[in-house]
N, C-alpha and C positions, 0 to 999 in steps of 0.2 A: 220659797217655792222649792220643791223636790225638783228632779229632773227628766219625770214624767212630765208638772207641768211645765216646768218650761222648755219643754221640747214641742208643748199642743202650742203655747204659747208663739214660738217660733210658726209652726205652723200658720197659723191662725194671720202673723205678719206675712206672710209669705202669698196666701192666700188673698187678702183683703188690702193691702196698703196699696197706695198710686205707686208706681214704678218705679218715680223721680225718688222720692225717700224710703224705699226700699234697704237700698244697699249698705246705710250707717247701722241702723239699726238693724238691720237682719246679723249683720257680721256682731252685732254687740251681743244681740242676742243669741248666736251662736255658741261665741264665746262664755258665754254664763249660762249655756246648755250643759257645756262642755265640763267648765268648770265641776257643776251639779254633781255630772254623771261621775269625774275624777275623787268629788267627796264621796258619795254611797260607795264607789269603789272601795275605796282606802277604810270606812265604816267596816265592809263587808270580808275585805281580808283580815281587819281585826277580832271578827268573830269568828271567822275561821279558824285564825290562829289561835284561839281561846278554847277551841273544839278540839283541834289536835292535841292541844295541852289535855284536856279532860281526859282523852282520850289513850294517849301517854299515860297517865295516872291510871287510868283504870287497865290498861294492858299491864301497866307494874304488881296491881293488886292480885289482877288473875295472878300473875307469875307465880307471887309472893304462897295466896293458896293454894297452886299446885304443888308446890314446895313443902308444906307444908301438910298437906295432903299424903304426898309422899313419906314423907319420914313419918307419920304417925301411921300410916298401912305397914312399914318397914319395921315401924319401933313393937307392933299389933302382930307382925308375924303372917301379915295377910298376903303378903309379894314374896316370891323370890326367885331369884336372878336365874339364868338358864344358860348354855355354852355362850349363846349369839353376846350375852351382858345386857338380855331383854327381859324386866321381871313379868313375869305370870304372877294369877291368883294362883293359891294353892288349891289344891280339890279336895275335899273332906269326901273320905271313903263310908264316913257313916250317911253321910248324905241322902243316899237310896234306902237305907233302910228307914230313916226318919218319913221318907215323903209317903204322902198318903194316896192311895185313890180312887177318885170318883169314877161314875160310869153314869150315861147318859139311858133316860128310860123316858118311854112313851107312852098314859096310861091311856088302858085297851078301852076302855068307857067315853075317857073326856078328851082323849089326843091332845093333853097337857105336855110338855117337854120339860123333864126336870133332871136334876142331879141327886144321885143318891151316894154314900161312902162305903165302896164296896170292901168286903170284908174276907177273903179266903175261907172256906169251907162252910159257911152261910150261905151257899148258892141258891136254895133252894127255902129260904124264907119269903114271908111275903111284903108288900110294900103298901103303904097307904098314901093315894096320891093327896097331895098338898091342894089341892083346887077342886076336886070333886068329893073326897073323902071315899073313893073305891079302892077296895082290898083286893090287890093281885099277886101273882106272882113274881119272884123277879127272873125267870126265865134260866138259869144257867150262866149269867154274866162274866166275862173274863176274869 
């Protein structure tokens, strides 16, 4: 018996037996309540401690990958260090020229909401919306 049931079990004497024999058997049964509850204990800290081990273990591994992480951004040239001895990403100056962009349009027919890839000096070409197939303008777009 676990020590759920013999805790109902105690009960159950406690409840029901004559008064007279009562008190051997309640005190026995106590005691191998007691007992129970001392075993799942001792069970339950072993699993515990078998968690923190895990657990241990896997804090080590994070470590291990950030470590590792580390010197292959350092070894990449992707970090570097700054007065504080805080590394930063570095910033690619080409960056802005690379990036592209979009501009948000509403077509005047079908009040579809889409994106188009705006293009400098094209302001004034026209657009074919993707959902209704209407030919507009695109208005002057940034």
């Amino acid at each position: 018996m676990n020590s759920k049931e013999r805790i109902a079990y105690l009960r159950g004497l406690l409840d029901f037996m004559p008064k007279e024999e009562k008190e051997t058997k309640v005190y026995s049964a106590i005691v191998d309540a007691l007992a129970a509850l001392a075993a799942e204990l001792g069970e339950q800290a072993k699993l515990l401690e078998l968690q923190r081990e895990d657990y241990d273990s896997l804090a080590d591994e994070v470590d291990d990958l950030h470590d590792t992480l580390y010197q292959l951004e350092e070894s990449l040239g992707l970090e570097e260090e700054d007065e504080s001895g805080v590394y930063e990403e570095e910033e690619d100056d080409g960056l802005e020229e690379m990036t592209e962009s979009y501009v948000s349009m509403t077509c005047p027919a079908c009040a579809y909401s889409f994106y188009y890839k705006y293009e400098e000096g094209k302001e004034d070409g026209k657009l074919i919306c993707p959902s209704c197939g209407e030919e507009f303008s695109r208005g002057g777009a940034p």
